[in-house]
Backbone as a printed PyTorch tensor [residue, N CA C, xyz], in Angstrom:
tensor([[[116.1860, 102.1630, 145.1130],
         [116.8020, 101.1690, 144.2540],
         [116.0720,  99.8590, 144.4190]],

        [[115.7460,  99.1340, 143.4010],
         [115.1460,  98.0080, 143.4540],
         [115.7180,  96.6380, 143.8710]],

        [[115.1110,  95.6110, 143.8660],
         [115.6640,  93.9970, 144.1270],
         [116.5680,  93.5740, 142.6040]],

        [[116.3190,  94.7890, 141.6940],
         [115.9510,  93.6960, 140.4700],
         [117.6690,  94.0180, 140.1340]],

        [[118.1640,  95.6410, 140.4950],
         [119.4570,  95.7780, 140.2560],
         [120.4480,  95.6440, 141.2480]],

        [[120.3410,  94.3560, 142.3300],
         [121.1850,  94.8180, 143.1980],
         [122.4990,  94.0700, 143.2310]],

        [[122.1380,  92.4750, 141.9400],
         [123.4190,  92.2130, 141.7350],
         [124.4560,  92.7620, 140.8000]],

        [[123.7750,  93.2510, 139.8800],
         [124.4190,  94.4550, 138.7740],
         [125.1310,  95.8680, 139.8810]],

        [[124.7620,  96.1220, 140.8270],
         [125.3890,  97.0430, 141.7030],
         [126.0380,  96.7720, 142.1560]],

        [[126.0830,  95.8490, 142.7710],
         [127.0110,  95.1170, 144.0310],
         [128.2550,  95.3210, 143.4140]],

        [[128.3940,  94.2410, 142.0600],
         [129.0860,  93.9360, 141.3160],
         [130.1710,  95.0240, 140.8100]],

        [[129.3580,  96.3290, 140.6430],
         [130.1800,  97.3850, 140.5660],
         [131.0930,  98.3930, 141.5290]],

        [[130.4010,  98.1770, 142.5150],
         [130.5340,  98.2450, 144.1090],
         [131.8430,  97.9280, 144.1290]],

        [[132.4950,  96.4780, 143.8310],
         [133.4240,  95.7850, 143.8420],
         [134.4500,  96.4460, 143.4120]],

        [[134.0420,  96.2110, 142.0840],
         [135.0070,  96.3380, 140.9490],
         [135.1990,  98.0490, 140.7970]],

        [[134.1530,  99.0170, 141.8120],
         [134.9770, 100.5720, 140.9290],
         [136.1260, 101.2080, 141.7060]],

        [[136.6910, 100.8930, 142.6020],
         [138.1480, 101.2790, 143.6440],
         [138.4500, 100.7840, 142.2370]],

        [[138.7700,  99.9680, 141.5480],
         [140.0330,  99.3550, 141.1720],
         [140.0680,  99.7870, 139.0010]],

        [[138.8220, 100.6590, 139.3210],
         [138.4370, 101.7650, 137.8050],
         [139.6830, 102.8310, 137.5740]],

        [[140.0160, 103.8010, 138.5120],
         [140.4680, 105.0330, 138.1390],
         [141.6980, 105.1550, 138.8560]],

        [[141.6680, 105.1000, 140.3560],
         [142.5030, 105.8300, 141.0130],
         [142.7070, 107.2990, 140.6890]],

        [[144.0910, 107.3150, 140.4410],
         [144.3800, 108.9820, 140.3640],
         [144.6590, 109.5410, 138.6590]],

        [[143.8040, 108.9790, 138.1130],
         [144.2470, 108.8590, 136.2500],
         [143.3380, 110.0690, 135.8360]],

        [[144.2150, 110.1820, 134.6880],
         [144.0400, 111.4810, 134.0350],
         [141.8060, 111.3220, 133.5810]],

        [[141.2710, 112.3250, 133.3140],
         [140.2420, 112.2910, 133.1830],
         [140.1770, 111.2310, 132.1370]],

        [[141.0070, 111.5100, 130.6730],
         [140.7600, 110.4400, 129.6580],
         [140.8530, 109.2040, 130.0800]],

        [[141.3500, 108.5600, 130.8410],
         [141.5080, 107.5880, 131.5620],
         [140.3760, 107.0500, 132.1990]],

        [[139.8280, 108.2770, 133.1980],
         [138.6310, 107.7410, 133.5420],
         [137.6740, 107.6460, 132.6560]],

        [[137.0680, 108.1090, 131.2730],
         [135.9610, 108.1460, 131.0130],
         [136.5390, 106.6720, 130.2470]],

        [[137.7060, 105.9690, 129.4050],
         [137.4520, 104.7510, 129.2660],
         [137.5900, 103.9900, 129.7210]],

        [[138.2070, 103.7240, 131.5390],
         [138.5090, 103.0550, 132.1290],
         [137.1920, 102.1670, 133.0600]],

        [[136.0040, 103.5690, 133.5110],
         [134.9750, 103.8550, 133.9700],
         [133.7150, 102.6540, 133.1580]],

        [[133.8890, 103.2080, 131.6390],
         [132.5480, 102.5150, 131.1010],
         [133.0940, 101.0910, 130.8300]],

        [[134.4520, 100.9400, 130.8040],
         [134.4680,  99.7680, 130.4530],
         [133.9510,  98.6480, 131.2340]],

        [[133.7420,  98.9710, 132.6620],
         [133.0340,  98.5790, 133.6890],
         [131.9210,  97.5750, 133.0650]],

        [[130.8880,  98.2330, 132.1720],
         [130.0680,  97.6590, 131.8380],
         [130.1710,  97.2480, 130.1740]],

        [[131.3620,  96.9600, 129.6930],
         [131.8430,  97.0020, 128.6830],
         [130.5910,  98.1270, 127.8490]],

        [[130.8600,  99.6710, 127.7650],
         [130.0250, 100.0410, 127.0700],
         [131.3730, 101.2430, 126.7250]],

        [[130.6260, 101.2970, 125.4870],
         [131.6290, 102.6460, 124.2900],
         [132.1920, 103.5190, 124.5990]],

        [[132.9770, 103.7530, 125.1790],
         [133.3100, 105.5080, 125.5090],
         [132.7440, 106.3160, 124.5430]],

        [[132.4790, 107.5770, 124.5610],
         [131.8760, 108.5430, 123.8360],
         [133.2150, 109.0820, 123.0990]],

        [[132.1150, 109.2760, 121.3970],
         [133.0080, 109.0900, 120.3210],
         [132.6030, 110.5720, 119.9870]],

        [[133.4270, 111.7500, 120.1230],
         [132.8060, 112.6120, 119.7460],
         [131.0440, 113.3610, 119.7100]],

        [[130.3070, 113.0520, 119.4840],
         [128.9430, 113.5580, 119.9640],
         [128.4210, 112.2300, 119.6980]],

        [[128.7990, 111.1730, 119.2460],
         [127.9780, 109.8970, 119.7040],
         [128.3220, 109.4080, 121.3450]],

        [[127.5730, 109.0090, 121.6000],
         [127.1390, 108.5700, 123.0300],
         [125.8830, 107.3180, 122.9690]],

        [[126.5420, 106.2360, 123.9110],
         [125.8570, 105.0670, 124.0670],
         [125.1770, 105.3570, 125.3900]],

        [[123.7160, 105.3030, 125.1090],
         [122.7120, 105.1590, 126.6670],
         [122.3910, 104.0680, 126.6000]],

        [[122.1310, 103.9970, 128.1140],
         [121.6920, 103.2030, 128.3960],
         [120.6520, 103.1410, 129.2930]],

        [[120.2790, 102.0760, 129.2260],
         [118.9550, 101.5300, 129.8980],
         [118.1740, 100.3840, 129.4320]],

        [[117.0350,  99.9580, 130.6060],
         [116.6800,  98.5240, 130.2690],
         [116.7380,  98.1150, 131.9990]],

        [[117.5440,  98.5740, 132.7700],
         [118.1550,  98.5470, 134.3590],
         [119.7410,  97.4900, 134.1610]],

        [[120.1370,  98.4100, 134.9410],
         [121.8630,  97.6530, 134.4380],
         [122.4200,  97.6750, 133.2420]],

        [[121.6140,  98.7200, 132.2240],
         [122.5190,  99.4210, 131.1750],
         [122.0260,  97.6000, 130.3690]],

        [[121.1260,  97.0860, 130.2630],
         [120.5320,  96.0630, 129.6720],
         [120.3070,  96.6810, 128.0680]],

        [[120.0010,  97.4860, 127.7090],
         [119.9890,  98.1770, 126.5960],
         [121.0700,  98.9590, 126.4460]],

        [[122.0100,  99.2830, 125.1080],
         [122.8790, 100.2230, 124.9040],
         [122.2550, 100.7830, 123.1590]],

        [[121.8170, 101.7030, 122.9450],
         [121.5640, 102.2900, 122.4670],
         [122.4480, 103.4840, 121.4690]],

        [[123.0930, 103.9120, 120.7200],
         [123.9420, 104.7890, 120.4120],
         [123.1200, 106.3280, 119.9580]],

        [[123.1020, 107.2000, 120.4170],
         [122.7540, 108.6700, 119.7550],
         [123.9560, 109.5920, 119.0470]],

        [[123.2310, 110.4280, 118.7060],
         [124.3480, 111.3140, 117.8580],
         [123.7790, 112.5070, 118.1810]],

        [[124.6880, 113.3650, 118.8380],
         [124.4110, 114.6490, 119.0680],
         [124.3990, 115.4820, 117.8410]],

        [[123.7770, 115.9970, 117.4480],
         [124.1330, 117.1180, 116.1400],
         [124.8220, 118.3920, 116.2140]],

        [[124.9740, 118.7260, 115.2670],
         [126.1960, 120.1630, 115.9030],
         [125.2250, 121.0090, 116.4700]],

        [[123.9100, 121.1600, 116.4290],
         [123.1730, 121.7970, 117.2150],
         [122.7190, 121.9380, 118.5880]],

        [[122.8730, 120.0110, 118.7050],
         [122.9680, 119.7980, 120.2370],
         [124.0880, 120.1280, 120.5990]],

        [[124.9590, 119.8920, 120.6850],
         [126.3730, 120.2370, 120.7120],
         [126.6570, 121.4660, 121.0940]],

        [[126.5190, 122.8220, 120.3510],
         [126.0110, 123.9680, 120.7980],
         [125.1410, 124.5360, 121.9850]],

        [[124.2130, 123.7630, 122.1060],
         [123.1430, 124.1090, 122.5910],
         [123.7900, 123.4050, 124.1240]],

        [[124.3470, 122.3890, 124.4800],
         [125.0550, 121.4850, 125.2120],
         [126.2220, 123.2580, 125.9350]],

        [[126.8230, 123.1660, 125.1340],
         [128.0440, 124.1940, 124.7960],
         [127.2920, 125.5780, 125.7860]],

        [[126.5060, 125.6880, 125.3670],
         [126.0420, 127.6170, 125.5570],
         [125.0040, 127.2900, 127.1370]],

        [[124.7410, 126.1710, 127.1910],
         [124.1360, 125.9010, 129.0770],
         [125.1940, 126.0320, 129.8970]],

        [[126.3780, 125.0670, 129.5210],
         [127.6470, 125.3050, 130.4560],
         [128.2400, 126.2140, 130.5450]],

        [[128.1670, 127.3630, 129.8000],
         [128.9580, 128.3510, 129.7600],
         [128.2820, 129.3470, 130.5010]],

        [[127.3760, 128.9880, 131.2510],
         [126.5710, 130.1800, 132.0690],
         [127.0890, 129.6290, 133.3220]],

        [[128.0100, 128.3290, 133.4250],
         [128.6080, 127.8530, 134.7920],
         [130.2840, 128.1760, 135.0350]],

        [[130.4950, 129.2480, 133.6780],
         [132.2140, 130.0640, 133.8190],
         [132.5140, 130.5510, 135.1870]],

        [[131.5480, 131.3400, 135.8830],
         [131.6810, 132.5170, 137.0980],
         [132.3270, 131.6680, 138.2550]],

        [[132.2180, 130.6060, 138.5590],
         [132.4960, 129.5850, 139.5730],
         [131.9520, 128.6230, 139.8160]],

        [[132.3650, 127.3490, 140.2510],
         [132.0270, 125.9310, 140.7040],
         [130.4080, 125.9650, 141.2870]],

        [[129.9340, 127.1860, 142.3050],
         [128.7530, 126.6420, 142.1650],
         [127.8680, 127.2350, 141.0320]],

        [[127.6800, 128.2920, 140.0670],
         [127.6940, 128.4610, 139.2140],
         [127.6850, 126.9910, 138.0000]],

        [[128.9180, 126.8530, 138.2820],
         [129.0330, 125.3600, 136.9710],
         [128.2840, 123.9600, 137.5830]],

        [[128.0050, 123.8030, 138.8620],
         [126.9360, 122.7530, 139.2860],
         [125.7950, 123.0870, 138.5830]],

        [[125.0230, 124.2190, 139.2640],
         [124.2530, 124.5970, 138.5670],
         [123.6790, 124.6850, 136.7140]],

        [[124.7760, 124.7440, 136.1820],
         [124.9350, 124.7610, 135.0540],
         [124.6780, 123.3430, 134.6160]],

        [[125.5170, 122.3220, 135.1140],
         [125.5760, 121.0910, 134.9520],
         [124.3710, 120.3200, 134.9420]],

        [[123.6220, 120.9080, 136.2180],
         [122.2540, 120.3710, 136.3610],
         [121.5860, 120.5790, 135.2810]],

        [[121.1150, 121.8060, 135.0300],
         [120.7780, 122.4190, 133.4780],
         [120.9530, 121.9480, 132.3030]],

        [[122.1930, 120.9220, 131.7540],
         [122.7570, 120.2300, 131.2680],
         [122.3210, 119.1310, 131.1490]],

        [[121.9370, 118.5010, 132.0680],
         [121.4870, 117.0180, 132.8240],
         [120.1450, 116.8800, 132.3450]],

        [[119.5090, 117.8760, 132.6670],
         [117.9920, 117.8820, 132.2950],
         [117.5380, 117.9050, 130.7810]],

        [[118.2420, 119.1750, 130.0030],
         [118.0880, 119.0970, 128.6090],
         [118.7570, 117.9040, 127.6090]],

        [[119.9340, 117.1290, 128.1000],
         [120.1750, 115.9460, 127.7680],
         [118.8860, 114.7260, 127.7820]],

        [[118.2450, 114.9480, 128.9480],
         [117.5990, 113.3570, 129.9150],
         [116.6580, 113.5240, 128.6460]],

        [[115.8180, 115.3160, 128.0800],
         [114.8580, 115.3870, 127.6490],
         [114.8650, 114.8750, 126.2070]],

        [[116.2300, 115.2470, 125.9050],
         [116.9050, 115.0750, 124.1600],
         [116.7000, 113.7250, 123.9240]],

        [[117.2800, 112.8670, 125.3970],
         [117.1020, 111.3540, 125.2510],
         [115.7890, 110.8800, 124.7680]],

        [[114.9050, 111.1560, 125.9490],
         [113.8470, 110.7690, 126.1150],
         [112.9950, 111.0780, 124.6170]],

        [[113.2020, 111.9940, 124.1620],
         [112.5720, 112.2910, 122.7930],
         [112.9760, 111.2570, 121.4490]],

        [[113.8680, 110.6850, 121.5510],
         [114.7020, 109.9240, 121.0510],
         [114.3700, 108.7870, 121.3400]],

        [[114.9620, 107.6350, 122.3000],
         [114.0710, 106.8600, 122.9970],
         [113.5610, 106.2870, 123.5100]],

        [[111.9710, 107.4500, 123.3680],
         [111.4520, 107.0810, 124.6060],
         [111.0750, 106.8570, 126.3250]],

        [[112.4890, 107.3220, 126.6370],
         [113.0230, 106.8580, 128.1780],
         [112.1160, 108.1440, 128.9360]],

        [[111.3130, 109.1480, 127.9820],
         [110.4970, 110.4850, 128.7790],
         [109.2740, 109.7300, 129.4090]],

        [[109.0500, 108.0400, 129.5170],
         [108.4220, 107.1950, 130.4180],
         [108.5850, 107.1420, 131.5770]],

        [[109.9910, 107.1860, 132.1330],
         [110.5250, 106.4690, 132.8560],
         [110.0420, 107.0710, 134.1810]],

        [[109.5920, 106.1120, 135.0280],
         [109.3250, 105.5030, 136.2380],
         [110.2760, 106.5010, 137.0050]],

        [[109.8010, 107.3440, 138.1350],
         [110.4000, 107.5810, 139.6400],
         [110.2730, 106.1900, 140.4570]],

        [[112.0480, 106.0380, 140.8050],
         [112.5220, 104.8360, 141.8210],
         [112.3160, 103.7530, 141.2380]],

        [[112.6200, 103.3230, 139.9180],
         [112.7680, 101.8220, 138.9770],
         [112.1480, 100.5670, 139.7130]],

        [[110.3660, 100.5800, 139.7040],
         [109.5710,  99.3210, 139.6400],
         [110.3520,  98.2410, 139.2610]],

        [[110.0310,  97.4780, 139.8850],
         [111.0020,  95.6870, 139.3560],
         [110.4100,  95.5370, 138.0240]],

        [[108.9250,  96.2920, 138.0180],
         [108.1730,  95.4590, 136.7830],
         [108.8620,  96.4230, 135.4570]],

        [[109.8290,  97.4140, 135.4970],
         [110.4230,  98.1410, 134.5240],
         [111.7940,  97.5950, 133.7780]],

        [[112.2780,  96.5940, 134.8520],
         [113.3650,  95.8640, 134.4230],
         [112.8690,  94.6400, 132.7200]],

        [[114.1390,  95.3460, 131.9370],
         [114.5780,  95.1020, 130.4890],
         [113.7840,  96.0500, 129.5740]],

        [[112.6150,  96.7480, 130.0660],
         [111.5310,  97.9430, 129.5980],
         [112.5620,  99.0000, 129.1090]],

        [[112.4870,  99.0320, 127.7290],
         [113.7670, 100.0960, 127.1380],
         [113.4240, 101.4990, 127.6650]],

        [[111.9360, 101.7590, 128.4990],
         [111.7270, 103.0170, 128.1920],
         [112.2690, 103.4740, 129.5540]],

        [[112.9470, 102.6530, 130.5410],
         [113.0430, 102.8430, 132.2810],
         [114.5990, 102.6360, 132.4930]],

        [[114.7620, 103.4790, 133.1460],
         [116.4000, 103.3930, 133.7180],
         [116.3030, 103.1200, 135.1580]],

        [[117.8890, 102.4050, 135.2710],
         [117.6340, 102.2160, 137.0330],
         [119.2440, 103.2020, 137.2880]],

        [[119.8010, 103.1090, 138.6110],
         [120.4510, 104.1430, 138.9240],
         [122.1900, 104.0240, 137.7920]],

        [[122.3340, 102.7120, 137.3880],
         [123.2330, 102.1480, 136.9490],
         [123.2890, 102.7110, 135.2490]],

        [[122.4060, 103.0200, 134.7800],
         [121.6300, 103.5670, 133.5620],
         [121.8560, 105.0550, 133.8510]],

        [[121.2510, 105.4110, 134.7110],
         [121.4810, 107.1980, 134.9010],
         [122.9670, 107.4570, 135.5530]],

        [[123.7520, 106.6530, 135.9800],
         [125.2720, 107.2310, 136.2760],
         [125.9130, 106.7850, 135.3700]],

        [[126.0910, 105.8810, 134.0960],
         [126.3780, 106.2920, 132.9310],
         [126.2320, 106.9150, 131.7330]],

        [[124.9950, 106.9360, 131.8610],
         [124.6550, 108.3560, 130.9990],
         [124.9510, 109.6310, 130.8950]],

        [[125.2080, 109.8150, 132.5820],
         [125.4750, 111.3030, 132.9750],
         [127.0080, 111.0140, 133.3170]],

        [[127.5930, 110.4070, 133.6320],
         [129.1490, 110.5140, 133.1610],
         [129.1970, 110.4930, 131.4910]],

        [[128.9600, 109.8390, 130.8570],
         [129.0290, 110.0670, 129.3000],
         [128.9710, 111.3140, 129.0790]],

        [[127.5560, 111.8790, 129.1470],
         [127.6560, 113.1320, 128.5590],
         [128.1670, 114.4870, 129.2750]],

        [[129.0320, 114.2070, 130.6910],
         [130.0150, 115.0600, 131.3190],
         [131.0170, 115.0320, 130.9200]],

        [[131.7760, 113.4760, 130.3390],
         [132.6430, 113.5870, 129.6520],
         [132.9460, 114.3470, 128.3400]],

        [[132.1330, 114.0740, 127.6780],
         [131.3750, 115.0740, 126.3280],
         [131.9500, 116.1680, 126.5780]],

        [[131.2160, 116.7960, 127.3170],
         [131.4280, 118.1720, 128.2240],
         [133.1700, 118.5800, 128.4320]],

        [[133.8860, 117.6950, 129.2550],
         [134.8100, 117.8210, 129.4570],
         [136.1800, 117.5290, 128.5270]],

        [[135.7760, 116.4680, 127.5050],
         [136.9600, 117.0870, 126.4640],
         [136.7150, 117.9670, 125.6690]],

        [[135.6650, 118.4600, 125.3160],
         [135.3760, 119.5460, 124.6640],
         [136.0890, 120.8680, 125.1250]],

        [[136.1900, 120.8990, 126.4420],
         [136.9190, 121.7630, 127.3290],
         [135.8310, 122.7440, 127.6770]],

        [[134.5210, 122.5600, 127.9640],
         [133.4310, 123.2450, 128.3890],
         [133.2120, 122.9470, 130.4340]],

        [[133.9900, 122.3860, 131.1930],
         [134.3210, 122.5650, 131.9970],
         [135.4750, 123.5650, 132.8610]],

        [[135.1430, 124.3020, 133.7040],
         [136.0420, 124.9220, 134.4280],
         [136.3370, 124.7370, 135.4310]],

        [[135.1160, 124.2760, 136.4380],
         [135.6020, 123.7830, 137.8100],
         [135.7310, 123.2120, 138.4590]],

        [[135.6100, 122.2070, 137.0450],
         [135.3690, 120.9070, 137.8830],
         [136.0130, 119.3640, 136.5440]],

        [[136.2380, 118.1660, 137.4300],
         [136.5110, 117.1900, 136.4730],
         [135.6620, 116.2320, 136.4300]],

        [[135.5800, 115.2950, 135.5780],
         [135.0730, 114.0640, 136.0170],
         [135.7050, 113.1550, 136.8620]],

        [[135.3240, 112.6460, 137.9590],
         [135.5450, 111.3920, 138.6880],
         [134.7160, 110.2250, 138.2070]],

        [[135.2300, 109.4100, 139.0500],
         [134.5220, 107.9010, 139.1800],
         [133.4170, 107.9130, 139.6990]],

        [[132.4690, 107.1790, 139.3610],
         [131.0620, 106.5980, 139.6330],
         [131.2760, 106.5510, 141.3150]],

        [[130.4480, 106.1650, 142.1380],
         [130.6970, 105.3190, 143.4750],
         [129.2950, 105.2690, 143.5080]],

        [[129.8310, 104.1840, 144.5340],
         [128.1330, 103.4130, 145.0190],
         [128.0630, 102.9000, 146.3360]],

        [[126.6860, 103.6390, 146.8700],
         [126.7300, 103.6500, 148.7570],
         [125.4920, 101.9370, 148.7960]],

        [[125.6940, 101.7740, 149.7810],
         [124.6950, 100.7080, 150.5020],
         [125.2930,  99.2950, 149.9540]],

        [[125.5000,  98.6590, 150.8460],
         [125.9810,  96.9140, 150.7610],
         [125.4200,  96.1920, 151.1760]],

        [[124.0350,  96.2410, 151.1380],
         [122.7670,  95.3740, 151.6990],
         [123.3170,  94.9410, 153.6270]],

        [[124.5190,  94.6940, 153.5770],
         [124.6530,  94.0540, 155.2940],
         [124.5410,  95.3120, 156.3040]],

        [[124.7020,  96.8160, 155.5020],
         [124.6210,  98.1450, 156.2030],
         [123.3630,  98.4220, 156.5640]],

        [[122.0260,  97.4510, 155.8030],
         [120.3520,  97.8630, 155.8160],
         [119.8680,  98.6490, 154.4490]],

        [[120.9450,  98.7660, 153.8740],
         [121.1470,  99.8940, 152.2690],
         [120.7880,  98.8830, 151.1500]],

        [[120.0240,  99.4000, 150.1010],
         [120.1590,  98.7340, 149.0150],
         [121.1480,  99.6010, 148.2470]],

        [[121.7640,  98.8760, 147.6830],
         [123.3350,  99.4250, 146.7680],
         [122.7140, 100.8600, 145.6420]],

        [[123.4920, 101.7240, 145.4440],
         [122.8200, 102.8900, 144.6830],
         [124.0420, 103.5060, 144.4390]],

        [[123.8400, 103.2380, 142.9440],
         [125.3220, 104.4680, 142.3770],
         [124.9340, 106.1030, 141.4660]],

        [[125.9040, 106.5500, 142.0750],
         [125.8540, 107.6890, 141.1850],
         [127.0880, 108.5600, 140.2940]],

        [[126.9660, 109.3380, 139.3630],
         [127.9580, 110.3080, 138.8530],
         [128.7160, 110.9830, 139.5270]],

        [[130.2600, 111.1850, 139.3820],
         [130.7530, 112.1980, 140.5030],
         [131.6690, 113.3030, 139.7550]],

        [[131.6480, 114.4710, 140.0700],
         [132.5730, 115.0580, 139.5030],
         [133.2510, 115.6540, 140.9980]],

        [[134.9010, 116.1980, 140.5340],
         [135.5850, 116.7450, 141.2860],
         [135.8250, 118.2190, 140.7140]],

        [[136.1980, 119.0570, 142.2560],
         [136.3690, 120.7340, 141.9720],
         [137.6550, 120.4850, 142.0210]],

        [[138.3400, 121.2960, 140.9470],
         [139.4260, 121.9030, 140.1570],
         [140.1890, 122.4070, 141.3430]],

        [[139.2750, 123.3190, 142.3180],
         [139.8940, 124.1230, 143.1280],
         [139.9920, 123.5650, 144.2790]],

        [[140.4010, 122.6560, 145.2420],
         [140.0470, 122.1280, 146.4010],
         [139.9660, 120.3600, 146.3830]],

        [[139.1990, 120.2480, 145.3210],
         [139.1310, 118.6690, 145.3910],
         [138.0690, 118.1960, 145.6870]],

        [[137.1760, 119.1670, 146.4180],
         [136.0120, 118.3770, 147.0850],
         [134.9710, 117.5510, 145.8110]],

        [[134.6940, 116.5890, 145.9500],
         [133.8890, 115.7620, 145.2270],
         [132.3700, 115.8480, 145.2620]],

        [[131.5340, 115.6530, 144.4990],
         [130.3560, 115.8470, 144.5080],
         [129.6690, 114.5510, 143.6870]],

        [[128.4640, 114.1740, 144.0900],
         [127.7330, 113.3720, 143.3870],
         [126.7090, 114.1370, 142.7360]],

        [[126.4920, 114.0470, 141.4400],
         [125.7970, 114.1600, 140.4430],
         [124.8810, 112.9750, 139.9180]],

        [[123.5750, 113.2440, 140.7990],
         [122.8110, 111.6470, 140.7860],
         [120.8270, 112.0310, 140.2430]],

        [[120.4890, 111.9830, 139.1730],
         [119.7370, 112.5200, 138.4790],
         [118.1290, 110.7740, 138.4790]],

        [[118.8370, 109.7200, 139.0150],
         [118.2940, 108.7260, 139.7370],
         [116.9060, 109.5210, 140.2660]],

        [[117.1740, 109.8360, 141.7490],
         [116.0930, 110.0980, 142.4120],
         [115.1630, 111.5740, 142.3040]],

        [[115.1340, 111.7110, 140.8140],
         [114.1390, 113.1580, 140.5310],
         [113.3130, 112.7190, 139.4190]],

        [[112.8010, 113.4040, 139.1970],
         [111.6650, 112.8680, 138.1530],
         [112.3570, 112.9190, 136.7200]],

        [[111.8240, 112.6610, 135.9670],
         [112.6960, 112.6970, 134.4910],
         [112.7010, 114.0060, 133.9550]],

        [[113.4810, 114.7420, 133.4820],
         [114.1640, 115.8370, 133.2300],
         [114.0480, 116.6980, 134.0100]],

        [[113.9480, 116.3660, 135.5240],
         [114.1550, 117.4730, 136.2740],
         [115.4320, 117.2630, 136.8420]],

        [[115.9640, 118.7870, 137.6290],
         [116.9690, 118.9880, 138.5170],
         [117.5580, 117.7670, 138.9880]],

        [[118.6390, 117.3700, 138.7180],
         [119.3630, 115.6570, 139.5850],
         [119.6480, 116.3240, 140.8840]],

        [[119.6560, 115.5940, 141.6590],
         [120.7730, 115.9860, 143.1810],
         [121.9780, 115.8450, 143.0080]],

        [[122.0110, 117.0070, 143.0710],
         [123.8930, 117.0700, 143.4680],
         [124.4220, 117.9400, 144.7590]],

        [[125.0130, 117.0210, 145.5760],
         [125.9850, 117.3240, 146.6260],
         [126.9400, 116.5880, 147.0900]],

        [[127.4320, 117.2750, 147.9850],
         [128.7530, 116.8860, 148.5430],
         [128.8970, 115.3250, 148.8920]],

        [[129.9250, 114.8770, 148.0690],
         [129.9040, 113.3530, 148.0470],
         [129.7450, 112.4990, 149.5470]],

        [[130.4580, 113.2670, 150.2840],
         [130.1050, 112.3140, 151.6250],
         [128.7570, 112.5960, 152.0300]],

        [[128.2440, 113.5030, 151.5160],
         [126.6200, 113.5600, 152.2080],
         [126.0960, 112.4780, 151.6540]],

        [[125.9450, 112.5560, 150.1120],
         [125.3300, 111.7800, 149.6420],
         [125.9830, 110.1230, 150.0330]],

        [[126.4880, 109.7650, 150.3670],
         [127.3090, 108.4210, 151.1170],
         [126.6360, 107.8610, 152.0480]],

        [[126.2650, 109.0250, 152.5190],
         [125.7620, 108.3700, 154.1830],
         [124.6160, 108.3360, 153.8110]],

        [[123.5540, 108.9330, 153.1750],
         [122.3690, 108.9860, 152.6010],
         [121.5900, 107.4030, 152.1560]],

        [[120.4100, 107.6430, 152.1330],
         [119.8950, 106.0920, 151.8220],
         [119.3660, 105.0300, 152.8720]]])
């Protein structure tokens, strides 16, 4: 994570305990973006972002093809939770690529250069954990989830820990509760995001 987003993090740092609590998913997905006053997802439109700190908001439109095509990846994640991670990831990637074709963002920089900040074509971590909650949400009222929900964003490192601040996507299992971060940040652009077990990824960094 860079110098350039760390008051845009911090900031969220703050303010996301006091996003969700224990609220119904619909809740979270408009409670969540409003964070950065950005759109909740309107049916297959979806606002990305990027620029670093969601500096750009952008609107796409999924077509009923994406939509489908969105539809028939997740459904190879029915069998069980790790199954539907997996799936999700799969998801993550053919989205980042759909974006990127669209625009542009198939530029974007591994670990967001300072010199990428307001650069429409570069996301920083704040950019990729709303994007990928957006289009999980997508996912999830559609009812193309099984084992999982959307949670709240969170974000590890408070500069006084030695951490620079870094947020990511989280979803929760249906069955158990355990939480996971879904953080597509530290991989190259349309590849595999990391996803694991939220306290791993916590202490991480």
């Amino acid at each position: 994570m860079t110098r350039v987003s760390v008051a845009i993090l911090f900031s969220t740092a703050i303010a996301a305990p006091l996003i969700v609590g224990g609220a119904p998913v619909e809740a979270q997905r408009v409670k969540s973006v409003a964070v950065h006053d950005v759109p909740a997802p309107q049916g297959g439109r979806i606002v990305i972002c990027h620029g670093y700190g969601c500096f750009h908001r952008t609107p796409i439109q999924l077509s009923p093809a994406d939509l489908r095509r969105l539809r028939a990846i997740l459904r190879r994640g029915s069998s069980g939770p790790k199954a539907e991670r997996q799936a999700i990831s799969a998801a993550i990637q053919w989205f980042e690529r759909r974006v990127g074709r669209a625009l542009g963002t198939s530029a974007d920089q591994l670990g967001s250069p300072p010199s990428g900040a307001g650069d429409p074509t570069q996301l920083d971590c704040i950019d990729h954990s709303l994007n990928t909650m957006h289009l999980l949400n997508v996912a999830a009222e559609n009812g193309w989830l099984s084992h999982h929900v959307v949670d709240r964003p969170r974000t590890r490192g408070f500069l006084i820990d030695g951490r620079y601040p870094h947020s990511s996507a989280v979803i929760r299992a249906t069955a158990g509760g355990g939480r996971w971060a879904v953080d597509p940040w530290a991989s190259a652009h349309g590849q595999p995001p990391k996803i694991m077990p939220l306290e791993v990824w916590l202490r991480a960094g």
